[in-house]
C-alpha positions as CSV (number, residue, x, y, z in Angstrom):
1,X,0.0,0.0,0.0
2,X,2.9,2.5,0.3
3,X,5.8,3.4,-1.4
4,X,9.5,2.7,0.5
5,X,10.9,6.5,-0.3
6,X,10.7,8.4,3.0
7,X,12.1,6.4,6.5
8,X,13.4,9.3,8.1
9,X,14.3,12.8,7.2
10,X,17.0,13.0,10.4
11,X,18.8,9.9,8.1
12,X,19.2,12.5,5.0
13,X,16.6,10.3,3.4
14,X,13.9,12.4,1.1
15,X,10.8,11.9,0.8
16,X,9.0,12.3,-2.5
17,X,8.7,16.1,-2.5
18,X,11.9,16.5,-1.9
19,X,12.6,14.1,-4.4
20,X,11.0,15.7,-7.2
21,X,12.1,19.6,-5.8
22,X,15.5,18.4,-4.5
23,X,14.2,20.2,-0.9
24,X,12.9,18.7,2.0
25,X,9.4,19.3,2.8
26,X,8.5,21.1,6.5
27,X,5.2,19.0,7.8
28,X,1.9,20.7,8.1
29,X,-0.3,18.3,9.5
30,X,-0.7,15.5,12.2
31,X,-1.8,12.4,12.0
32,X,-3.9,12.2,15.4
33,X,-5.7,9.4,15.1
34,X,-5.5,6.0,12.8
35,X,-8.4,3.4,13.2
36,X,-8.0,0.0,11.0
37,X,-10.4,-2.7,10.6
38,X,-8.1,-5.4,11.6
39,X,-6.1,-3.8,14.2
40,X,-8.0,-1.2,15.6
41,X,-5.8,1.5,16.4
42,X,-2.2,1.6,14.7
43,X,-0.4,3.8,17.8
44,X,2.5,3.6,15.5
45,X,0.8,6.1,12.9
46,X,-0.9,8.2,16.1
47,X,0.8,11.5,16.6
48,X,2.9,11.6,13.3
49,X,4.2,14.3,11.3
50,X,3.0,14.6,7.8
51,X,1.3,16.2,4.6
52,X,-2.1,16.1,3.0
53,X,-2.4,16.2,-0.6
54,X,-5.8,16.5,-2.1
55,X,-6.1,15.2,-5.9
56,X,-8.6,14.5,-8.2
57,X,-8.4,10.9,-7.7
58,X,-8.6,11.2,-3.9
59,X,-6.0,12.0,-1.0
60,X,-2.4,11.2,-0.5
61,X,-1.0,11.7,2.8
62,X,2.7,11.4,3.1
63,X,4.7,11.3,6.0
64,X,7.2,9.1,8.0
65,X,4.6,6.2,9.4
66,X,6.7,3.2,8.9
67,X,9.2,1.8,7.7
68,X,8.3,0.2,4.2
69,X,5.1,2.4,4.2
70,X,5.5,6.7,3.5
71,X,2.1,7.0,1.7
72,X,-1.7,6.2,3.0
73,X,-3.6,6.6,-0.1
74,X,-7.3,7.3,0.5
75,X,-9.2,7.4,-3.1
76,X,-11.9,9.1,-3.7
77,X,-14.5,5.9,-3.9
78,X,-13.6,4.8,-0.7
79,X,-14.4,7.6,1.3
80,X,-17.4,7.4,3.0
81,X,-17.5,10.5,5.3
82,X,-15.2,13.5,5.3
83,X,-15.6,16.0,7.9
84,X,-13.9,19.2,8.1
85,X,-13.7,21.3,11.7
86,X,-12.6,24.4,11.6
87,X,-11.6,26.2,14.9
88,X,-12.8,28.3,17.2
89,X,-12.0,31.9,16.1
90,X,-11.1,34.4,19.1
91,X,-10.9,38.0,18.1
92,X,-9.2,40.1,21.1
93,X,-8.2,43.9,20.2
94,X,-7.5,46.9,21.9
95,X,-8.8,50.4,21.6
96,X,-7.2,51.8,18.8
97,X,-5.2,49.0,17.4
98,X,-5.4,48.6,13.1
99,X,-7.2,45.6,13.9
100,X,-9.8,47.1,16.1
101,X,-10.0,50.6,13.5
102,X,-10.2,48.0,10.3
103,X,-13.2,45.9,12.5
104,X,-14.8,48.8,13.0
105,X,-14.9,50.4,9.3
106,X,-16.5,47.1,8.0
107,X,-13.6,45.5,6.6
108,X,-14.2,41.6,7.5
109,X,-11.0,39.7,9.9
110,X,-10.0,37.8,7.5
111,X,-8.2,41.2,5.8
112,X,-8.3,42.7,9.4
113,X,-5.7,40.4,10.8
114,X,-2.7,41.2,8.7
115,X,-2.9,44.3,10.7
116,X,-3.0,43.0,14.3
117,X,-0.3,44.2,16.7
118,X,0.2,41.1,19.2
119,X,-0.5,37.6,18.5
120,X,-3.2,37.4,20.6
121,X,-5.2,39.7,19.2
122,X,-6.9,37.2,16.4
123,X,-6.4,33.3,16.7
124,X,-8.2,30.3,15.0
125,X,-7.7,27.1,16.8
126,X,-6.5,24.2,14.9
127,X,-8.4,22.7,12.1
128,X,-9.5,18.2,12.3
129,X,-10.0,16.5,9.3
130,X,-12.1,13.0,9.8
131,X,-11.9,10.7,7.5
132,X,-13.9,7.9,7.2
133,X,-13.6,4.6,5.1
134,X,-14.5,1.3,5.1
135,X,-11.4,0.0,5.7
136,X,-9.7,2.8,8.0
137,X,-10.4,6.4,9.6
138,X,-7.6,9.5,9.9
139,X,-7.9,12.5,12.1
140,X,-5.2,15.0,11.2
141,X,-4.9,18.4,12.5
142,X,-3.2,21.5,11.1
143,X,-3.6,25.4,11.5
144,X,-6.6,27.1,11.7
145,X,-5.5,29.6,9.1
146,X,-5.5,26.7,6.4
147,X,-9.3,25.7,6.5
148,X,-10.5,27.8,3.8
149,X,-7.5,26.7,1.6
150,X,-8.5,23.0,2.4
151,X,-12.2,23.9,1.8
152,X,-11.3,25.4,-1.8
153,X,-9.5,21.9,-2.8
154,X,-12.1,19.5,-1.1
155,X,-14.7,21.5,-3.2
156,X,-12.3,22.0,-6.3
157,X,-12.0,18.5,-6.6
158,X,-15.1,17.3,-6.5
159,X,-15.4,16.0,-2.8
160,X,-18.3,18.4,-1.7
161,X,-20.7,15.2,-2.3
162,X,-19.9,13.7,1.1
163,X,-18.0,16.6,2.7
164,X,-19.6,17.6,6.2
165,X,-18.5,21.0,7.5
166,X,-18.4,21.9,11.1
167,X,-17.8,25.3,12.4
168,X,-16.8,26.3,15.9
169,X,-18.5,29.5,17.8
170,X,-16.8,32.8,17.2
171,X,-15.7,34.6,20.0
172,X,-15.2,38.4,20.1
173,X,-14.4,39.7,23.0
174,X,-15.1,43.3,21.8
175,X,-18.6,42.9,21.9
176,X,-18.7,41.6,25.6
177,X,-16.7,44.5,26.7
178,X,-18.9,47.0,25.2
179,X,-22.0,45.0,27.1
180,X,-19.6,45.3,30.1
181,X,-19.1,49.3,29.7
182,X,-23.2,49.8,30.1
């Protein structure tokens, strides 16, 4: 099922980004969770390091699981569920900050928060991906900042047909201060 190109990047070994770029790829995503039919739960695959790539034919995560295997393919017939969870989002300005003037004129937070002054000031908790197959489920995790780029190539694709989106509560703290003030 996988392809022996990646056993570890600490060996000088590439995987197969690096071999076709001739650079060694920096991990975005987490392998949380890995359910199989016949073994249950693989704790060799929990908590690994790895990539998502989504493709017309269905999704290849890469990543350094085992040691003959590199790639869990997942095509696009097999999948029976796919759920995306996006994070919760906390908005937390200050009086007067570019992020609190931009919020204020109307411009929405996804442009506003290039502006903010301290970290804290906009975070989006990480983003799960479920997937669910006969066979097999994945959880991964990743940045919040990357759900809508995962949205726009589930959707691109063609996997909007069994795609399930979840969306967390925002929180702005601005508006609870205001109630606070009266």
């Amino acid at each position: 099922m996988g392809v022996n190109n990646s056993p570890n990047s600490a060996s000088g070994e590439y995987n197969l980004f690096s071999k076709w770029t001739g650079k060694k790829s920096k991990y975005k995503y987490r392998l949380i969770d890995y359910k199989n039919k016949q073994d249950k739960k693989d704790f060799l695959l929990s908590d690994t390091k790895c990539n998502l790539e989504i493709l017309p034919q269905g999704i290849m995560i890469t990543g350094n699981f085992k040691e003959k295997e590199s790639i869990i393919p997942v095509l696009k017939d097999e999948i029976e569920s796919l759920t995306l969870i996006r994070g919760k989002e906390v908005i937390d300005t200050f009086y007067m900050s570019p992020m609190y003037i931009m919020s204020k004129l109307g411009i929405p937070n996804r442009v506003s928060r290039h502006l903010q002054v301290y970290p804290s000031e906009y975070k989006i908790a990480e983003t799960r991906i479920h997937i669910k197959c006969e066979e097999y489920q994945l959880t991964l995790i990743t940045s919040g900042s990357r759900h809508s780029k995962i949205l726009r190539n589930l959707k691109r694709f063609g996997f909007d047909t069994n795609l399930k989106l979840v969306e967390k509560p925002r929180l702005n703290l601005l508006q609870y201060r205001r109630a606070l003030d009266l």
